[in-house]
C-alpha positions as CSV (number, residue, x, y, z in Angstrom):
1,X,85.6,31.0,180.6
2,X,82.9,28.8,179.4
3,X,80.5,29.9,176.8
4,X,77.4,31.6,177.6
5,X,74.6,28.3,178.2
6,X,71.6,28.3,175.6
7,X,69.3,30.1,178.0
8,X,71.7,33.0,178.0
9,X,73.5,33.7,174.3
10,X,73.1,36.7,173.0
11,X,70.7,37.1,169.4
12,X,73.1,38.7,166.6
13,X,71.8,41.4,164.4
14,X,73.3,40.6,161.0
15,X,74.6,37.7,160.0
16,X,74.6,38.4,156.2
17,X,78.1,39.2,155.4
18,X,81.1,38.5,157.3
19,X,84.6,40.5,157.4
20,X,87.4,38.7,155.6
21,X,90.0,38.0,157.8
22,X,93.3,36.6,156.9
23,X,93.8,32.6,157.6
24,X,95.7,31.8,160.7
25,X,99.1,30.7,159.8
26,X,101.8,28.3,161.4
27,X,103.6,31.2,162.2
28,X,100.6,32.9,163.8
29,X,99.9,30.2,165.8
30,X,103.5,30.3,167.1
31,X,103.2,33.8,167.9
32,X,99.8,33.8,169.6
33,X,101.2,30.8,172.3
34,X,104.1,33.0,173.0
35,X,101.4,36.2,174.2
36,X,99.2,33.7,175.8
37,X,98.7,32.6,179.3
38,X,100.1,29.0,179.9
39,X,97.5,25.7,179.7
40,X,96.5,24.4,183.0
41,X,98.4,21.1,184.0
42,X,95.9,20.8,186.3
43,X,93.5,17.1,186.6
44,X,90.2,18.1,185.0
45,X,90.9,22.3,184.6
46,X,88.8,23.6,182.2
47,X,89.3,24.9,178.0
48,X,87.2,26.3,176.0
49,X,88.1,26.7,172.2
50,X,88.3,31.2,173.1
51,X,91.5,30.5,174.9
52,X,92.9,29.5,171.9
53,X,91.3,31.5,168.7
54,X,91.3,34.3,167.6
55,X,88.6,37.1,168.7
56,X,87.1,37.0,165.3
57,X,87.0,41.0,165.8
58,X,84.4,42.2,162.6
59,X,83.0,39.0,162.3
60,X,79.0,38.1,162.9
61,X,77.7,36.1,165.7
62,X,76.0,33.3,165.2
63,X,72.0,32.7,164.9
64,X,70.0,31.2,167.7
65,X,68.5,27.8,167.4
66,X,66.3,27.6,170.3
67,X,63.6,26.9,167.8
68,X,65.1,23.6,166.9
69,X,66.6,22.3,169.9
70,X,64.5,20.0,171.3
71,X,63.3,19.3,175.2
72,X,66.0,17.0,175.8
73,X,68.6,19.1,175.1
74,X,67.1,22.3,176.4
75,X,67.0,20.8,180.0
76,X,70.3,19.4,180.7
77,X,72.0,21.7,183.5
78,X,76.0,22.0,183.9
79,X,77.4,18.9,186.1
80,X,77.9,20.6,189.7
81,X,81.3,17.5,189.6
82,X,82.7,19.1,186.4
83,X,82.1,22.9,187.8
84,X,83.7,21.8,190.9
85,X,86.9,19.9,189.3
86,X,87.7,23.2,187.4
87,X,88.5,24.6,190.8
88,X,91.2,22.2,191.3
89,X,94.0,24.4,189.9
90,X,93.4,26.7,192.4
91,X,96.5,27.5,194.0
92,X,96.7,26.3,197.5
93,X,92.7,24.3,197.3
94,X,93.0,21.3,199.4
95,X,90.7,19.1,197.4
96,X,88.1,17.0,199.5
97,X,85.4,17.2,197.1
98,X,85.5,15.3,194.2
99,X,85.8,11.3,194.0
100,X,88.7,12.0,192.0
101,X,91.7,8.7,192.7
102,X,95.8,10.2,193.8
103,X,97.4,9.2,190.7
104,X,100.2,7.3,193.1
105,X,97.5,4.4,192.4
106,X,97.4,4.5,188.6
107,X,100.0,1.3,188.1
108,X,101.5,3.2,185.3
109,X,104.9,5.3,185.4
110,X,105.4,5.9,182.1
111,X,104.3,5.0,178.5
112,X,106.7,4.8,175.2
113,X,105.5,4.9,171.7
114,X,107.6,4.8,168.3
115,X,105.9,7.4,165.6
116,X,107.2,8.7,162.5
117,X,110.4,11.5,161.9
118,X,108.6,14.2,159.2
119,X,108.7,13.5,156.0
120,X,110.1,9.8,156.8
121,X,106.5,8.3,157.3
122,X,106.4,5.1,155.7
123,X,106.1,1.8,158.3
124,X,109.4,0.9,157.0
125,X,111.0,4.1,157.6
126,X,109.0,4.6,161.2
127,X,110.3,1.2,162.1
128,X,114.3,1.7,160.9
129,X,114.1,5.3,162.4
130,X,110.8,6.7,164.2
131,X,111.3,8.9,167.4
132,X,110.7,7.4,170.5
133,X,107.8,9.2,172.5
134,X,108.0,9.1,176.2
135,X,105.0,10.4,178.7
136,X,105.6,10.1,182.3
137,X,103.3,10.2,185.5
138,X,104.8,13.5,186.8
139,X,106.1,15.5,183.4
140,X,104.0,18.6,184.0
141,X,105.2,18.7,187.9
142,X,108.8,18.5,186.8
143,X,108.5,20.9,184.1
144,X,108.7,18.6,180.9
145,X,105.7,19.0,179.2
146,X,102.4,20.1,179.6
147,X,99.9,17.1,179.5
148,X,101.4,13.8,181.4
149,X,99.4,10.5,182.9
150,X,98.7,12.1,186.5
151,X,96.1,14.4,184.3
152,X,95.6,12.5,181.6
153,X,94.4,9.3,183.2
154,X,92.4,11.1,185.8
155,X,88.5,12.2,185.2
156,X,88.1,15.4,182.1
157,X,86.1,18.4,181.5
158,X,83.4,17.8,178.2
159,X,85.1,19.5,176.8
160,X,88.5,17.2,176.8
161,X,92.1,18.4,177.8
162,X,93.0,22.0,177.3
163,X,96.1,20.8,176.3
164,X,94.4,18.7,172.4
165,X,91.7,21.0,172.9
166,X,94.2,23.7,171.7
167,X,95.8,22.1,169.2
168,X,92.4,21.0,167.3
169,X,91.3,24.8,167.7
170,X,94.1,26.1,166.4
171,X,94.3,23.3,163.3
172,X,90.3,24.5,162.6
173,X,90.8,28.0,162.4
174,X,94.1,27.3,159.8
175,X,92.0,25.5,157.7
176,X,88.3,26.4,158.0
177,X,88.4,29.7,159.0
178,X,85.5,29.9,160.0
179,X,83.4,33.3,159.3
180,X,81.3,34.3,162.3
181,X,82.9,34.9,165.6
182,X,81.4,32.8,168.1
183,X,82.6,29.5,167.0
184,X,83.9,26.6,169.3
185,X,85.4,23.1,169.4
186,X,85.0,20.2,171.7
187,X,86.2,16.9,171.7
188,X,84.4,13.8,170.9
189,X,84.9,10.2,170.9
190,X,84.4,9.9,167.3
191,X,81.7,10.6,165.2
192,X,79.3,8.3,165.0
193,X,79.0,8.8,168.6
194,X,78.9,12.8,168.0
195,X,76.1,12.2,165.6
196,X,73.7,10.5,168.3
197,X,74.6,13.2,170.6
198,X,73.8,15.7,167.9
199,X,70.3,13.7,166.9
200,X,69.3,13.8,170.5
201,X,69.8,17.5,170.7
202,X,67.8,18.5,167.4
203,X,64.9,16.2,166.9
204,X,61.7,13.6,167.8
205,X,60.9,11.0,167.4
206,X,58.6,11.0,163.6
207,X,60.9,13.6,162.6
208,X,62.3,13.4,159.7
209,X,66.2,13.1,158.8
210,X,67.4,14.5,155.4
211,X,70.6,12.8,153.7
212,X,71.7,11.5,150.7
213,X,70.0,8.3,149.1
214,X,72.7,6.6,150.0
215,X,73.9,7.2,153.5
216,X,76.6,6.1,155.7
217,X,75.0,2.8,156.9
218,X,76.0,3.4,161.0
219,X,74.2,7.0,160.8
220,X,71.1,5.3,159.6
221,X,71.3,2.6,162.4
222,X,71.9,5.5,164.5
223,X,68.4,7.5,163.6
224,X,66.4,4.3,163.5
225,X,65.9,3.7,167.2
226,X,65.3,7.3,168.2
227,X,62.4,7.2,165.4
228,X,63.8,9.0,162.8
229,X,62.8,8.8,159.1
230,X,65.4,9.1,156.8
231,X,64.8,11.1,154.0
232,X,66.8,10.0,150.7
233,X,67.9,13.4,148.8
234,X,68.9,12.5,145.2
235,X,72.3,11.9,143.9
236,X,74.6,12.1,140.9
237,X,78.9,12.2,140.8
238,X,79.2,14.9,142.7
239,X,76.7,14.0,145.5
240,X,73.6,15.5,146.7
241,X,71.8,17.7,144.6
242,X,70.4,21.0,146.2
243,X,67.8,21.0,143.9
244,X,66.1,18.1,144.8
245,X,66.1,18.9,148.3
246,X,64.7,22.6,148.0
247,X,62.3,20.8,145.9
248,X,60.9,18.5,148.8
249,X,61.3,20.9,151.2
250,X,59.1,23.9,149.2
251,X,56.1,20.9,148.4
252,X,56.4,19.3,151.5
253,X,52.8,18.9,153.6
254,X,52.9,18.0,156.7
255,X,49.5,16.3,156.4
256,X,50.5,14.0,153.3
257,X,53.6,13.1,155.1
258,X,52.6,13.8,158.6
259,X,55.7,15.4,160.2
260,X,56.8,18.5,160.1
261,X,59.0,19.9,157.4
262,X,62.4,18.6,157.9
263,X,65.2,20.8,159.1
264,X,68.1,18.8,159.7
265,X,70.6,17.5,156.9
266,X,72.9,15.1,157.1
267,X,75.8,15.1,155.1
268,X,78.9,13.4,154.4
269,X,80.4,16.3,151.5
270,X,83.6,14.8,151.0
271,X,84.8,11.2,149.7
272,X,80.9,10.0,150.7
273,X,80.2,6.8,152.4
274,X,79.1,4.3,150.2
275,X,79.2,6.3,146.7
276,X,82.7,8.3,147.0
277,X,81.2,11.4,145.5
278,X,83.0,14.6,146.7
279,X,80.7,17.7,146.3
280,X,82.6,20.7,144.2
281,X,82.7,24.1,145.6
282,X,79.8,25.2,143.8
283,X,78.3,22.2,145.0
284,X,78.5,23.7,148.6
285,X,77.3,26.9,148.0
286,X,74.2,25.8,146.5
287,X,73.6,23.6,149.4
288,X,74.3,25.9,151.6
289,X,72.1,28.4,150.0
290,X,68.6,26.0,150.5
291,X,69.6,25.1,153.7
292,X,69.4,29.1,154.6
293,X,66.6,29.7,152.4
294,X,64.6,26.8,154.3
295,X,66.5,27.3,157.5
296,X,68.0,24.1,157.5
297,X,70.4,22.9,160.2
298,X,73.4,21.2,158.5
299,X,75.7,18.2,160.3
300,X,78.5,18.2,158.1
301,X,80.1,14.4,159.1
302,X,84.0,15.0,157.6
303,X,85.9,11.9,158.5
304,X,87.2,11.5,155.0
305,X,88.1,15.4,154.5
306,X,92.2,14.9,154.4
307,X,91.4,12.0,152.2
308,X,91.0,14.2,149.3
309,X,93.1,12.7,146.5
310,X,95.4,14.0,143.3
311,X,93.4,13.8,139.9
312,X,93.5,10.3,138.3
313,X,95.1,10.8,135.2
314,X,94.5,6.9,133.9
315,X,97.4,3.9,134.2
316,X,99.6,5.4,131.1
317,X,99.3,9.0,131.9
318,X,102.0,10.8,134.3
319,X,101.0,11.6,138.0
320,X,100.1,15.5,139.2
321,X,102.5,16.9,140.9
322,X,101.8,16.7,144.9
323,X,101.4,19.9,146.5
324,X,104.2,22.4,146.7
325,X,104.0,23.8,150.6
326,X,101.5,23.7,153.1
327,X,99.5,26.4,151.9
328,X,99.0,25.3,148.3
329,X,97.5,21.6,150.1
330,X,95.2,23.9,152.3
331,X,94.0,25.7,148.7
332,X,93.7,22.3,147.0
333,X,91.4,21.2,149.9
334,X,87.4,21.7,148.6
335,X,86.1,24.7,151.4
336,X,84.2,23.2,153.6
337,X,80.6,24.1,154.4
338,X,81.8,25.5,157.8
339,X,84.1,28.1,156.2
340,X,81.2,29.5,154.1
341,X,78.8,29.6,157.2
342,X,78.1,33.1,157.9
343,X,75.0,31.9,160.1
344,X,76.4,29.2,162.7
345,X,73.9,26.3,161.2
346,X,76.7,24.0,160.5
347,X,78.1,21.6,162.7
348,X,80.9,19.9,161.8
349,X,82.3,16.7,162.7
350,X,85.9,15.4,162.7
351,X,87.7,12.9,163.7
352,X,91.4,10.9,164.1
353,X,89.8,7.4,162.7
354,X,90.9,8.0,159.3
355,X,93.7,10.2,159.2
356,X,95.4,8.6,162.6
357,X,94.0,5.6,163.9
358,X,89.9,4.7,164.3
359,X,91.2,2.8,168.2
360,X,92.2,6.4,169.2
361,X,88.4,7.2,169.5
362,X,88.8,10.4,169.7
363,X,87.2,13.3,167.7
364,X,85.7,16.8,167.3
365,X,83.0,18.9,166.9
366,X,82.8,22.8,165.6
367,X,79.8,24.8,165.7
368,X,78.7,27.8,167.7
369,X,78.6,28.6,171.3
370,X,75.1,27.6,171.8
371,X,75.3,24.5,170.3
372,X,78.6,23.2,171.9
373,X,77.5,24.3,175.2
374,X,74.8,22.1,174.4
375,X,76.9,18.8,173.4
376,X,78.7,19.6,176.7
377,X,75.9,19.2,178.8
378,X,75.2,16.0,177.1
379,X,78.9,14.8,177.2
380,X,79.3,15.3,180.7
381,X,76.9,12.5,181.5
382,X,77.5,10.3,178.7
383,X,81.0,9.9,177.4
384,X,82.5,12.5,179.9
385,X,85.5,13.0,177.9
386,X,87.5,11.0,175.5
387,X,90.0,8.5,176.6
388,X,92.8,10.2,178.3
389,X,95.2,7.2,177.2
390,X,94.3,8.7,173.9
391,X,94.5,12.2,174.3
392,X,97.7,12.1,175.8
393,X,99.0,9.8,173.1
394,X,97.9,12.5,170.4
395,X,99.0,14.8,171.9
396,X,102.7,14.0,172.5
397,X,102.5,13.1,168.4
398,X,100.5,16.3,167.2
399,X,101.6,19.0,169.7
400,X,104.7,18.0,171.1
401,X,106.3,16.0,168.3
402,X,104.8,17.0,165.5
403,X,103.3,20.2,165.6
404,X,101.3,21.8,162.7
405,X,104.2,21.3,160.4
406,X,104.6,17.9,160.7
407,X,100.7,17.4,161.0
408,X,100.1,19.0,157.6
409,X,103.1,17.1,156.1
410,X,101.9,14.0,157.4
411,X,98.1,15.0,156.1
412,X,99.8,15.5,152.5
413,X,101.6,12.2,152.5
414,X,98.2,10.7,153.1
415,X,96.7,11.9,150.8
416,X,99.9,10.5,147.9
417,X,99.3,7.6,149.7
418,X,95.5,6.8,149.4
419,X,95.8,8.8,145.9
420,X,98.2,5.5,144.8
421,X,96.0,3.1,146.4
422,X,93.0,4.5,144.8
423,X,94.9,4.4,141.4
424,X,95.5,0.7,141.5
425,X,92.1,-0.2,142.4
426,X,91.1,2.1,139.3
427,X,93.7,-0.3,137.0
428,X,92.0,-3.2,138.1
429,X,88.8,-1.9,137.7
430,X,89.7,-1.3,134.0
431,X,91.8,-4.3,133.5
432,X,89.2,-7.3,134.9
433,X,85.6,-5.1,135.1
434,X,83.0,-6.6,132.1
435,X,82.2,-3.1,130.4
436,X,79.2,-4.4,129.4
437,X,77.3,-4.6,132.4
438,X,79.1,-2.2,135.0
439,X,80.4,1.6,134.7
440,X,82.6,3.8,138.0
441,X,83.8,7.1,138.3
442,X,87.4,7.5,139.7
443,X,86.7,9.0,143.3
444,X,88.1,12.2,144.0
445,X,88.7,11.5,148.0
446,X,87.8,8.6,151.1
447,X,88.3,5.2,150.9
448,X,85.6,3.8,148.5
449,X,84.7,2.8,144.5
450,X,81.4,2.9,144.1
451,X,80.5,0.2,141.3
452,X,77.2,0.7,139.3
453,X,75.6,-3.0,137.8
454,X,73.4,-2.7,134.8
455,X,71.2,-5.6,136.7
456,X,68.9,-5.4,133.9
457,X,71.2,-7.6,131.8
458,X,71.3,-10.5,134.4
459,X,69.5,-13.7,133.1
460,X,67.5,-13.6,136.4
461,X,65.4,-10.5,135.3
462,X,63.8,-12.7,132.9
463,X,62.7,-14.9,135.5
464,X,60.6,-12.3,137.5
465,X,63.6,-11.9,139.8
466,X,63.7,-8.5,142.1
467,X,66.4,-6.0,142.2
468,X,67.8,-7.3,145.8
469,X,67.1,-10.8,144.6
470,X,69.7,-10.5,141.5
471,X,71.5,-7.9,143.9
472,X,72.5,-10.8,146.4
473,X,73.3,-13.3,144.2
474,X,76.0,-11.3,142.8
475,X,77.2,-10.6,146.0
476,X,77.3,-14.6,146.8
477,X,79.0,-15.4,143.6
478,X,81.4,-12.6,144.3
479,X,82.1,-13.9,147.9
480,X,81.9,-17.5,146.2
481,X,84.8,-16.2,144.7
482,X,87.0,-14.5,147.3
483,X,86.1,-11.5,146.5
484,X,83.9,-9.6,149.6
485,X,82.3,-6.5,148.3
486,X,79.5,-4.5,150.5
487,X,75.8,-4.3,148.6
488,X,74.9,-1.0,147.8
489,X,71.1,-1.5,149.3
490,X,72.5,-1.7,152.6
491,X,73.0,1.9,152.3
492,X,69.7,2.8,150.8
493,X,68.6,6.0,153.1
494,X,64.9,4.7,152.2
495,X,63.4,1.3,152.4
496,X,62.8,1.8,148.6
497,X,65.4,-0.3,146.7
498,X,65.6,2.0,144.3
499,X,65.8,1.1,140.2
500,X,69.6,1.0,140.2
501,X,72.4,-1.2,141.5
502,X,75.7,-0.7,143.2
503,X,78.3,-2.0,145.0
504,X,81.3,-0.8,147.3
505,X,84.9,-1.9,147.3
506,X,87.3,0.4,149.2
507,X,90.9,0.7,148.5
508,X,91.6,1.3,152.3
509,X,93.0,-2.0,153.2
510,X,94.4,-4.5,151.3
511,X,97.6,-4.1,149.2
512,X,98.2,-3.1,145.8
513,X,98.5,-7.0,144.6
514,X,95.6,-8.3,146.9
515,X,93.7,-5.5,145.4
516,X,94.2,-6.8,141.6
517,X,93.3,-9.7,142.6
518,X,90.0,-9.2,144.6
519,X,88.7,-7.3,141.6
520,X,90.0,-9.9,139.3
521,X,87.6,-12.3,140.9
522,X,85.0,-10.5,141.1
523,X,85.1,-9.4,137.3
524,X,85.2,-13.3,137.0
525,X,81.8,-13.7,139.2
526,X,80.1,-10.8,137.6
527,X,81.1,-12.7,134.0
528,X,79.6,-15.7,135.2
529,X,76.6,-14.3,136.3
530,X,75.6,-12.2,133.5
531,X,76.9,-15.1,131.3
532,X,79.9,-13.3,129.9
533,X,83.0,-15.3,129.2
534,X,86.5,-13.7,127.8
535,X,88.0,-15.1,125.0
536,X,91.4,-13.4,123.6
537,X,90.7,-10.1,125.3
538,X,87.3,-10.2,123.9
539,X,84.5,-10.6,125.8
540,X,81.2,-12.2,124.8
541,X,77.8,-13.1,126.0
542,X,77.4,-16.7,126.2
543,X,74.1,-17.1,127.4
544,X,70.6,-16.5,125.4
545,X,68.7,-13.8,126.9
């Protein structure tokens, strides 16, 4: 059963405290498939994220958010094609309905890939002795699986397949938990594309869009064309302060800035696009806490979650030891700001890119009823569903290959893995970097170094020279160089540039040695340019200021 539309939810009563309920174990989830009635193999049935959670007995429902949902969104009506394709598992139903093509004309039979054997999941290891994946046209006919290419290649629900539907469900609840009962997933194709989706359902254009002062560039590019104005909340190592924004939002006049208060926040809480900064747990809570004293509607943009790394312990000190079991790496995760959401106002948004592949484009999203029914409506005449070359691809690794086990196993060798690259970025850093001028703190997850320039030691400043002025010739030199960093100002959340000066390097993709020597030469151009030259391990200005 779908959930009920916006029109038709029901309003809780308290939402204040929630009953704790014990996390959902891979065992659990083994035992609930066992009592539960089989997933459709039908083209295009139907899922929804209650088939495959738990009740949530004790728990709150959700608030309402009529009262931020805008026209757009409001008005979109279920698809009379996607209500009429979930009648095609009828037993017996002679389909003449639906403009749906006989799979005996897809010019596919079968598909083959090669993935890891848990724990062996290096690409040396994969290569020498992966498990060969094999997904036929017919697999759910003859009894072999549940999810094949007749279904998978064929039109979707909004919702995407029942059959990764489940799995991502399931993997939510284990790790989020979340606290109020009326919670759902759906699939996406990605993020960035959830976000429009998610703009579009929550605001106008001359509204204004909180997020950090530094923001994911593509989300910007995103809110610029529907009108937005984003809204720079203040930063420091740990990301966005709370303070700052319950500051705005209490002095905020509509008539000085003429728009309304804002109510939506972006966020990006852990391993932040561009800065790295990973908000702590109390972080979190205070954020959480002015976005319900303000009644602030929260998308919570996650891509870098399982990127969360082992404590850097500096080039001569010994490693941490990696998590012990699967529970321990779940408790070492920082709680997300859906598991504290006793009121429904987050919506969170995952996705495969980092943790898989970005090509799979395919995602998630989790908030309540209301609001997924919502992105449904909107999905089913947009994206319709993910790719189902995708889905069925991820699902033969996660469900049928992998399962939870392997999943989390694989999730905890990522995160050695991206904890080594990040260290030998951090010993370059330390190695080639001229102290003098720039200063980093070792990121705690994601994929990026976020390097701060004192610009006002460059000769240029001297010269009446601007912050982005000085700011791109450092970049040239660097690229002059070799050496391609990204300029923190493309970031900037507000056209201000701001009195300070960064830049991003990301440990994500080049190797350990190509690594050294990117940040090698750009030590060398940021020498040159602030007139710095090393002599014996000592470096010196060379230049009169």
């Amino acid at each position: 059963m779908p959930p009920p539309s916006a029109i038709d939810v029901e309003a809780p009563t308290d939402t204040q405290a929630a009953v704790v309920i014990e996390r959902l174990s891979i065992n659990g989830v083994h035992a609930r498939r066992s009592k539960a009635p089989p997933v459709s193999p039908a083209v295009a049935a139907s899922g929804w994220s209650d088939m495959f959670k738990s009740p949530g007995y004790g728990k709150p429902k959700a608030k309402r958010w009529d009262h931020w949902l805008n026209e757009e969104s409001k008005s979109r009506k279920p698809s009379p094609l996607k209500q009429a394709a979930a009648m095609l598992g009828t037993p017996g139903l002679i389909s003449l309905g639906g403009g749906l093509p006989s799979s005996s004309v897809f010019p596919y039979e079968h598909i083959e890939v090669k993935v890891p054997d848990p724990p062996h999941f290096s690409e040396l290891e994969t290569k020498d002795s992966g498990l060969y994946v094999r997904a036929g046209k017919h697999d759910a006919l003859e009894g072999t699986s549940l999810y094949d290419i007749h279904v998978a290649f064929n039109y979707a629900q909004g919702t995407g397949s029942p059959q990764l539907l489940r799995f991502v469900t399931e993997h939510t609840e284990m790790v989020h938990h979340p606290p109020y009962q009326d919670w759902q997933c759906a699939l996406s194709i990605g993020s960035t594309s959830a976000l429009d989706m998610a703009f579009r359902m929550f605001t106008n254009r001359g509204d204004y869009l909180m997020t950090e002062e530094y923001s994911f560039c593509s989300a910007l590019e995103t809110a610029h064309p529907l009108g937005l104005k984003p809204l720079g909340i203040k930063m420091d190592k740990e990301g966005l302060l709370p303070s700052h924004m319950d500051d705005l939002l209490s002095n905020w006049s509509e008539k000085e800035r003429g728009a309304r208060k804002p109510f939506l926040l972006y966020t990006v809480p852990s391993g932040q696009n561009p800065t790295g900064a990973t908000q702590s747990t109390q972080r979190r809570h205070e954020l959480y806490a002015v976005a319900q004293k303000h009644d602030v509607y929260i998308l919570e943009d996650e891509p870098y979650y399982y990127l969360q790394m082992q404590p850097y312990t500096g080039p001569d000190a010994p490693d941490v030891p990696p998590p012990a079991s699967h529970e321990a790496f779940l408790d070492a995760l920082a709680p997300s700001l859906l598991s504290m959401d006793i009121d429904g106002r987050v919506m969170r948004l995952d996705s495969f890119s980092k943790v898989i592949a970005p090509g799979t484009r395919v995602g998630w999203v989790t908030a309540s009823a209301q609001i997924v029914e919502r992105f449904v409506r909107h999905a089913e005449v947009s994206i319709q569903s993910p790719s189902g070359v995708s889905q069925l691809i991820l699902f033969k690794l996660l469900d049928e290959t992998w399962g939870h086990t392997g999943y989390l196993d694989w999730l905890i060798w990522m995160r050695l893995e991206y904890t080594g690259r990040r260290d030998n970025l951090l010993y370059a850093c330390e190695k080639h970097l001229p102290k003098e001028v720039v200063t980093w703190d070792p990121p705690m997850a994601g994929m990026f170094q976020w390097i701060k320039v004192d610009w006002r030691k460059h000769p240029w400043v001297n010269e009446g020279k601007s912050i982005l002025e000085i700011e791109d010739k450092i970049w040239r030199a660097g690229c002059d160089k070799g050496a391609l960093t990204a300029k923190g100002s493309w970031s900037r959340a507000e056209a201000d540039p701001g009195d300070e000066m960064f830049f991003r390097t990301t440990f994500a993709t080049a190797g350990a040695e190509d690594m050294t020597e990117a940040i090698r030469r750009f030590g060398e151009a940021l020498r040159a340019e602030f007139g710095l030259e090393q002599k014996n391990g000592i470096r010196s200005r060379c230049f009169t200021p």
